[in-house]
C-alpha positions as CSV (number, residue, x, y, z in Angstrom):
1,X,116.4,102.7,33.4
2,X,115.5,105.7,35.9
3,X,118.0,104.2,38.6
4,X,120.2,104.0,36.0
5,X,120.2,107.5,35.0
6,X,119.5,108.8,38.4
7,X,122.8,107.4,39.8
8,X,124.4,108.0,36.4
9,X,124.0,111.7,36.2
10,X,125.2,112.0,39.6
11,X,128.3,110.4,39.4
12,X,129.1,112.3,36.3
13,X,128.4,115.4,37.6
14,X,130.6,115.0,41.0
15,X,133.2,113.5,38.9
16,X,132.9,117.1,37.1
17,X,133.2,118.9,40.5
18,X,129.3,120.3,40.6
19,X,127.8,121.6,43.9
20,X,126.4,118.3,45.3
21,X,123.1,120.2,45.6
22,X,123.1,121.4,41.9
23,X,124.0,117.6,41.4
24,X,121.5,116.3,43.1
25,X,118.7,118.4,41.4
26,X,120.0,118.2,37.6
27,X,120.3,114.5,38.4
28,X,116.1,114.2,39.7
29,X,114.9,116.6,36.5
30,X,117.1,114.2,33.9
31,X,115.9,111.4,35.8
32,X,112.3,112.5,35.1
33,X,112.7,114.1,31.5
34,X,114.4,111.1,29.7
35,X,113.3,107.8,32.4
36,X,110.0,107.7,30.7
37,X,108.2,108.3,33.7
38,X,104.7,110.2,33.2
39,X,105.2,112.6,36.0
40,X,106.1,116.3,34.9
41,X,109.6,117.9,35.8
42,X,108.0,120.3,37.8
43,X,107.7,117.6,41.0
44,X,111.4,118.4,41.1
45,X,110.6,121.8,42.3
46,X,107.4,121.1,44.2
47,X,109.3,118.5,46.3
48,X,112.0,120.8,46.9
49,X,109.8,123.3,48.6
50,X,107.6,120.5,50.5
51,X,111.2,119.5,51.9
52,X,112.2,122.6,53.3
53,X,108.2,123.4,54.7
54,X,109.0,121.8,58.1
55,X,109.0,123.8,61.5
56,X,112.2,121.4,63.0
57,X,114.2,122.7,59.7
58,X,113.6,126.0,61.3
59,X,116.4,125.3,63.6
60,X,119.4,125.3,61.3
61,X,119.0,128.9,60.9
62,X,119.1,129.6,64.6
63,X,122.1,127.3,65.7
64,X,124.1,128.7,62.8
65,X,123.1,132.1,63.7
66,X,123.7,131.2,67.5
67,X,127.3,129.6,66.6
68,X,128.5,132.9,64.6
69,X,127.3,135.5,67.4
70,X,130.1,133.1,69.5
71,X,132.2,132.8,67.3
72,X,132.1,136.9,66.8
73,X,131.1,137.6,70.6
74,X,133.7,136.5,72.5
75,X,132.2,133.6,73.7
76,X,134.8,130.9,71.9
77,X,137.8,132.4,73.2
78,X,136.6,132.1,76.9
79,X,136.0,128.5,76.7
80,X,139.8,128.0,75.1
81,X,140.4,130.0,78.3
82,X,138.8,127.4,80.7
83,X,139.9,124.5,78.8
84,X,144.0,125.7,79.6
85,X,142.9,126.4,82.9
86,X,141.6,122.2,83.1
87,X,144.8,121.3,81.0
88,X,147.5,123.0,83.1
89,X,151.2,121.3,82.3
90,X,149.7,118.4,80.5
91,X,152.1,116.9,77.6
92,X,151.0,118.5,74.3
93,X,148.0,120.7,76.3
94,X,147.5,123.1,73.8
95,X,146.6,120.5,71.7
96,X,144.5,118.8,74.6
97,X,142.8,122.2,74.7
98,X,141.9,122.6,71.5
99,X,139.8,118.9,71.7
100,X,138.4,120.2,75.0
101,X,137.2,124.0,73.6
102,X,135.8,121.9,70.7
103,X,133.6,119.9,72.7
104,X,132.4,123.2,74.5
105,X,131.6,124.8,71.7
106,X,129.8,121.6,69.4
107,X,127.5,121.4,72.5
108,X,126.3,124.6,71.5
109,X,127.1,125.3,67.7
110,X,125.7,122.2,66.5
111,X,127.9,122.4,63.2
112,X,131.6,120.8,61.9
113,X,132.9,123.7,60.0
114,X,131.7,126.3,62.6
115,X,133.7,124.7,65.2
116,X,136.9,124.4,63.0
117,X,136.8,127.8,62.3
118,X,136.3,129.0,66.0
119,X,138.2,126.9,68.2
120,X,141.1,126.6,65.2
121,X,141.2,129.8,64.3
122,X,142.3,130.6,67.9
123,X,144.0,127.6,68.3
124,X,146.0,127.0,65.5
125,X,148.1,130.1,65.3
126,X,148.6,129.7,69.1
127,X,149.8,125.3,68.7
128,X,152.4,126.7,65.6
129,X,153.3,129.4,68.1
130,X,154.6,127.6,70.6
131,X,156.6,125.3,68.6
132,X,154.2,122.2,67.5
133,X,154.1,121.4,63.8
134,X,152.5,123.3,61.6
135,X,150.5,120.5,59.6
136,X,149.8,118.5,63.3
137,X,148.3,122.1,65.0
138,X,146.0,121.4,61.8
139,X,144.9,118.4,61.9
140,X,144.7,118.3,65.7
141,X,141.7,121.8,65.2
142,X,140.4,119.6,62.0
143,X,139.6,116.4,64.5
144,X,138.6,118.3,67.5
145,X,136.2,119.9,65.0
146,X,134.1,116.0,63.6
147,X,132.8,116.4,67.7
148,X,130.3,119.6,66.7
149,X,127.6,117.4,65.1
150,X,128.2,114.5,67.7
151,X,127.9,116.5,71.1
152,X,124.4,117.7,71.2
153,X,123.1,119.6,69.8
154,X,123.8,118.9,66.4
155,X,122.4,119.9,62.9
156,X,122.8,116.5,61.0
157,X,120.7,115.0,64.0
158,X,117.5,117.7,63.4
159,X,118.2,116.6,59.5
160,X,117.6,112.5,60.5
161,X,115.4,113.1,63.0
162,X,113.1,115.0,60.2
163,X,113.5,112.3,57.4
164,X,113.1,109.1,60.0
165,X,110.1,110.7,61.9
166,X,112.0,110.0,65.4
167,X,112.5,112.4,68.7
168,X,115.1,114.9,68.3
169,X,115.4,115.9,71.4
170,X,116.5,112.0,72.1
171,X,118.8,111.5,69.2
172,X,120.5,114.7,71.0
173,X,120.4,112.6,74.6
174,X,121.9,109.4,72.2
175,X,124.6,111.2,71.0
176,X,126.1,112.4,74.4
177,X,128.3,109.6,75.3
178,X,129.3,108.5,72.3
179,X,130.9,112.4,71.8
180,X,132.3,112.6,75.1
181,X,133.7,108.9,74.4
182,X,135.7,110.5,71.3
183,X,136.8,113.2,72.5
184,X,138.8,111.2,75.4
185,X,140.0,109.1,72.7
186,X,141.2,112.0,70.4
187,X,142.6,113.9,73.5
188,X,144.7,110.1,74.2
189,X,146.0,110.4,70.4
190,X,147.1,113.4,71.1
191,X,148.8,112.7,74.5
192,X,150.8,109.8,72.7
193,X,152.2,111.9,70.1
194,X,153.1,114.9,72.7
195,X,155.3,112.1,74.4
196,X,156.5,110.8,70.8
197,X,157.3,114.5,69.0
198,X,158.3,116.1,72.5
199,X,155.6,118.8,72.2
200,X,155.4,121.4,74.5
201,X,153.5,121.1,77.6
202,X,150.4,123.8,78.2
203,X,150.9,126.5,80.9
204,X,150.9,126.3,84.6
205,X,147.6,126.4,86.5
206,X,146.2,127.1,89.8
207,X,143.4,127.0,91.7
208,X,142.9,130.9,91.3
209,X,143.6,130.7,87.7
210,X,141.1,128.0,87.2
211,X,138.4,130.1,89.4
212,X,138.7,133.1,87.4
213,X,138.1,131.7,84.3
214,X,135.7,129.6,85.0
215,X,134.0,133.0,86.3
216,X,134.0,134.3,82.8
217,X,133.2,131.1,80.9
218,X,130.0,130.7,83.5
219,X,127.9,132.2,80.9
220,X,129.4,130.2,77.7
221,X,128.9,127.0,80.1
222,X,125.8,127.4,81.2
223,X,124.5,127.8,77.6
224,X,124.4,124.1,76.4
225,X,122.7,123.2,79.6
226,X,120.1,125.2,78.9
227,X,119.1,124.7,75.8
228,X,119.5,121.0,76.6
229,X,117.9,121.1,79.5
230,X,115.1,122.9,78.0
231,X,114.5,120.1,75.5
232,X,114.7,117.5,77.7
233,X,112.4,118.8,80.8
234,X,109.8,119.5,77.9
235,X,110.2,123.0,78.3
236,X,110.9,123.7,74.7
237,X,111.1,121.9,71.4
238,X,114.9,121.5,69.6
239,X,113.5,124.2,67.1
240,X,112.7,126.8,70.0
241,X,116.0,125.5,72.0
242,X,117.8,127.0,68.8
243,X,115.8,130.5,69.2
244,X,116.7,130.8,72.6
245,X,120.1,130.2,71.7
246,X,120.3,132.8,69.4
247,X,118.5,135.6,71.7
248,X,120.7,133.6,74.5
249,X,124.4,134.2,72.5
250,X,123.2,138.0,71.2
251,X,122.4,138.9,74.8
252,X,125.5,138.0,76.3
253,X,128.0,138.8,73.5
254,X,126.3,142.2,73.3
255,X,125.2,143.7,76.9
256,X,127.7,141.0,78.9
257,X,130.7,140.5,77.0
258,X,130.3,143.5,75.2
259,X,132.5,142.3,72.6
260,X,129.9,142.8,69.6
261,X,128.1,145.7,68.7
262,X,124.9,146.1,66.8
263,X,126.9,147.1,63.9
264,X,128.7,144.0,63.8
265,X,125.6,141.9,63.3
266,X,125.1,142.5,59.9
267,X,128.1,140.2,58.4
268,X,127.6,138.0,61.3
269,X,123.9,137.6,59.8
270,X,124.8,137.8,56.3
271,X,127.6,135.1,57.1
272,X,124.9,132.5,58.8
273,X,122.1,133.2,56.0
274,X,124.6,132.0,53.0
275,X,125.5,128.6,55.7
276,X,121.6,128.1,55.9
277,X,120.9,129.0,52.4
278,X,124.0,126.4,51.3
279,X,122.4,123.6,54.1
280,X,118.4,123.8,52.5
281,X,119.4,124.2,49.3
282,X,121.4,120.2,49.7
283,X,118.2,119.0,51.9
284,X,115.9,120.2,49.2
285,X,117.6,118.5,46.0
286,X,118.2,116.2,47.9
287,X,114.3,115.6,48.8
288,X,113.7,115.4,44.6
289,X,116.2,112.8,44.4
290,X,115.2,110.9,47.7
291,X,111.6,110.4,46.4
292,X,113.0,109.2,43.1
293,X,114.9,106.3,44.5
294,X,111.6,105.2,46.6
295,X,109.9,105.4,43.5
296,X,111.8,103.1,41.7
297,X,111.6,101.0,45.2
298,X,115.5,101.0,45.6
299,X,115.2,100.9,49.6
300,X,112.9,97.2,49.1
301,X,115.9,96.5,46.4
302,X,119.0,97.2,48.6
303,X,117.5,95.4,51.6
304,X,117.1,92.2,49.6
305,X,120.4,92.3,48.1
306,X,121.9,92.7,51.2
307,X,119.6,90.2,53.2
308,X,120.9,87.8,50.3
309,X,123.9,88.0,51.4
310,X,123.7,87.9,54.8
311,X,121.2,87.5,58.0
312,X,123.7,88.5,60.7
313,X,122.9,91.4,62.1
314,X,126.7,92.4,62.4
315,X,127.7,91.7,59.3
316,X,125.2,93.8,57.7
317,X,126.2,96.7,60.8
318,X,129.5,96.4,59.1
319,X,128.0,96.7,55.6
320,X,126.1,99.8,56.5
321,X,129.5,101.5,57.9
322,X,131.3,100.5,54.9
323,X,128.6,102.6,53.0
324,X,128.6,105.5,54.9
325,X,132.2,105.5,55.2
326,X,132.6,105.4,51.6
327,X,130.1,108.4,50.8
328,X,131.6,110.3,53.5
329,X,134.7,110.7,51.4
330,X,133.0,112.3,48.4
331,X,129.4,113.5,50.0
332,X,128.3,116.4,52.0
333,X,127.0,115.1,55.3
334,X,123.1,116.6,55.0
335,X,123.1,114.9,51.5
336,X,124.2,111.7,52.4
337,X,121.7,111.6,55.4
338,X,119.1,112.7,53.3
339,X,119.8,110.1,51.0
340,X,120.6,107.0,52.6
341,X,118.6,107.2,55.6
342,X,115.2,105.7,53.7
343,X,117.0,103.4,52.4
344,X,118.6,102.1,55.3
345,X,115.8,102.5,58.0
346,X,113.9,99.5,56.5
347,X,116.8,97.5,56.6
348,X,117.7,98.5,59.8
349,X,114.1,97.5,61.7
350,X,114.0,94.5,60.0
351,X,117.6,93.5,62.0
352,X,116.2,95.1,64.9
353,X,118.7,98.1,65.2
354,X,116.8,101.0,66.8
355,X,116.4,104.0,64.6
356,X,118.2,106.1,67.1
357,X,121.1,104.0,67.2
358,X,121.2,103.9,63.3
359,X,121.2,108.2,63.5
360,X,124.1,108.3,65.4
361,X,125.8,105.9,63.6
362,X,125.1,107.9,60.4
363,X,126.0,111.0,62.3
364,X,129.3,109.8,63.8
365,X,130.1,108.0,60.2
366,X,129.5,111.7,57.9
367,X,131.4,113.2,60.8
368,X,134.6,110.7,60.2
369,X,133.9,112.0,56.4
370,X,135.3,115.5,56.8
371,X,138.3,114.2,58.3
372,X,138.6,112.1,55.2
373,X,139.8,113.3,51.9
374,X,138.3,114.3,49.1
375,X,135.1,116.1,51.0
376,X,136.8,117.0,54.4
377,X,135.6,119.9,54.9
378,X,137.3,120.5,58.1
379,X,140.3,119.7,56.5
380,X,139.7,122.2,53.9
381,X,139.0,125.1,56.6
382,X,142.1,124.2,58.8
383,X,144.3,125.0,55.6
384,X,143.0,128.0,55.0
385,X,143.9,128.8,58.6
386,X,146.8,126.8,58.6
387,X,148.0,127.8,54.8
388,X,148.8,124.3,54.1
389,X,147.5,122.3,51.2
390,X,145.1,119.3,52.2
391,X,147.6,117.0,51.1
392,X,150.0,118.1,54.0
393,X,147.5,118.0,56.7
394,X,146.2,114.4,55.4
395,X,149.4,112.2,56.8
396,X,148.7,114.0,60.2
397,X,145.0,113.6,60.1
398,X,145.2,109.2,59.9
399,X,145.5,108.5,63.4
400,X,142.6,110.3,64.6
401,X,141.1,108.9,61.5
402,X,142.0,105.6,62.7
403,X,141.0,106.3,66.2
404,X,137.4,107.4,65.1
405,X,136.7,104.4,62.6
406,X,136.9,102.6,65.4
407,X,134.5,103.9,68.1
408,X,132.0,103.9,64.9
409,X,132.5,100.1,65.0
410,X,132.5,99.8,69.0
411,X,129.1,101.6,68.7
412,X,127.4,99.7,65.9
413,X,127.8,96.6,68.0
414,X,127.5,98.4,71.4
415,X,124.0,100.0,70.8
416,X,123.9,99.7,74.8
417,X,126.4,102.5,75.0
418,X,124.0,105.0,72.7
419,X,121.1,104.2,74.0
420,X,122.0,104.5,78.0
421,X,121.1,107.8,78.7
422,X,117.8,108.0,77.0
423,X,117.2,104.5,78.5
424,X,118.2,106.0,81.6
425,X,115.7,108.9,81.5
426,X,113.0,106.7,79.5
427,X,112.8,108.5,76.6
């Protein structure tokens, strides 16, 4: 009866269009009011606050703070500026660029939307500009943009890492490869339909072009390595790698760059607090509603059913990604993480898939969700730079789609590929 109305409520109340955190909390409190459970409503709330009492939570804050101070510093249009410089004449090297300043700036942002909105606000105008469709310059910024939670660091990651009680720091090594892997694999997408649709090719290069700009995206560069270099050589936790890259990006946009001003902090602040508050408000609810469906033992429940149907570790692989892909279309990536994860993890030792490999998986999967319609979020921020409707980008967006539903499926039967680098360094 209380799974019953748990998932009931829910459903009804995304089907209505409410917040998936207000969702997930009305959902927990009806759950508890009218499932004829003797615990009081108010566990809803006490469970919300336990959730968000955790130091490694403490580094949301900082990377979104970090990735605005960027954004508004300077910092993301130097690493577009390296990135031509790499390109040169390459068939459709705007484009090309856009996947390559992405990757820059996910190794240090850590977040989806952050990276749309940095690289693509740059980008887009300057793809339509020079002659490339309006709805591909879109969806090429919205792609580029799944690789800020894959390359390290990455928000979702410090969510998993919390709810499965495993290393950050090496769910940040794990998820190395696999992004770098993607981000080829989007840049070849994008290479075959510059040769198909004639697109322009990016601007001449030379060695003294290339010098110079690397000279003035040193800085920008050098940021990822050390905050991941700081994690890794046990210098610093993940939540004190954030810190430093706050005081790290407000140093250098401010006394380097020069291109923010103490006065420009405050929106820049006031713009990061409402992406945090929006973030632990989901992780919260989503903590009520988590602790429901252990206590009506739906983790032991889904594990048998699909047990029952089969042993083979691949086939239930393919089940899992089936799952996630599915809740990536309708579900915010912290909720569905949140959500799934304890239910999964028992599933996933008793196959023998390592818990890492299962948080990249999940992270890589949610990723592929904002590309996907309904819930893309990066969709829905390249139309507002783009002015198109989501619809028009959504045609343009499939074969990157394609292209990424199937590295998640190479890597759920390749866990050798995610776990080489922490192997490597024996984490």
């Amino acid at each position: 009866m209380m799974s019953l109305l748990l998932f009931g409520t829910l459903l009804v109340l995304l089907v209505l269009n409410i917040p998936i955190g207000v969702a997930l909390g009305l959902s927990s409190i009806t759950a508890l009011v009218f499932g004829n459970m003797p615990t009081p409503p108010l566990v809803v709330a006490q469970r919300m606050f336990t959730a968000v009492d955790s130091f490694p939570f403490m580094a949301i804050p900082f990377f979104m703070l970090a990735g605005g101070l960027m954004e508004s510093g300077g910092i993301s249009r130097r690493l577009i500026s390296f990135a031509k410089a790499c390109v040169g004449t390459v068939p459709g090297g705007l484009g090309i660029i856009t996947i390559v300043a992405s990757a820059f700036f996910g190794a240090i942002s850590g977040s989806n939307p952050a990276t749309v909105a940095a690289i693509g606000g740059i980008m887009i105008p300057a793809m339509i500009k020079a002659g490339y469709p309006r709805d591909f310059a879109a969806a090429v910024a919205a792609a580029g943009g799944t690789l800020g939670v894959i390359i390290p660091p990455s928000i979702p990651m410090v969510t998993y890492g919390v709810v499965a009680s495993v290393s950050i720091g090496t769910l940040f090594m794990a998820g190395f490869i696999p992004g770098v892997i993607i981000a080829l694999c989007l840049i070849g997408v994008i290479y075959f339909y510059a040769l198909k649709l004639d697109l322009p090719k990016g601007e001449p290069t030379n060695l003294k072009l290339f010098v110079s700009s690397f000279k003035e995206a040193i800085l920008a560069l050098v940021m990822p390595i050390i905050i991941l270099g700081g994690i890794y050589g046990g210098v610093f936790t993940p939540t004190e790698a954030a810190a430093v890259a706050v005081v790290y990006s407000f140093i250098v946009s401010i006394f380097i760059y020069k291109e923010l001003t103490i006065k420009d902090l405050g929106p820049v602040i006031v713009k990061a607090g409402v992406s945090t508050s929006v973030v632990l408000f989901v992780i919260a609810t989503s903590a009520s509603f988590s602790w429901l469906i252990t206590s009506a033992q739906i983790p032991a429940k889904v594990t048998a059913a699909m047990m029952s149907l089969s042993t083979n570790a691949v086939v239930i692989t393919l089940l899992i990604n089936l799952i996630l892909l599915f809740l990536g279309t309708f579900l915010e990536t912290q909720a569905i993480i949140l959500l799934v994860a304890p239910i999964l993890l028992p599933l996933a030792v008793q196959l023998g898939i390592d818990p890492i490999v299962l948080g990249i998986i999940m992270v890589v999967n949610t990723s592929v969700g904002m590309i996907t319609p309904p819930m893309a979020v990066n969709l829905f921020v390249a139309c507002g730079i783009s002015n198109l409707k989501v619809e028009q980008i959504s045609r343009r967006i499939v074969p990157f789609l394609i292209i990424e539903i199937i590295l998640v499926l190479i890597l759920s039967n390749l866990p050798q590929i995610v776990m080489f680098l922490p192997n490597l360094l024996g984490k």
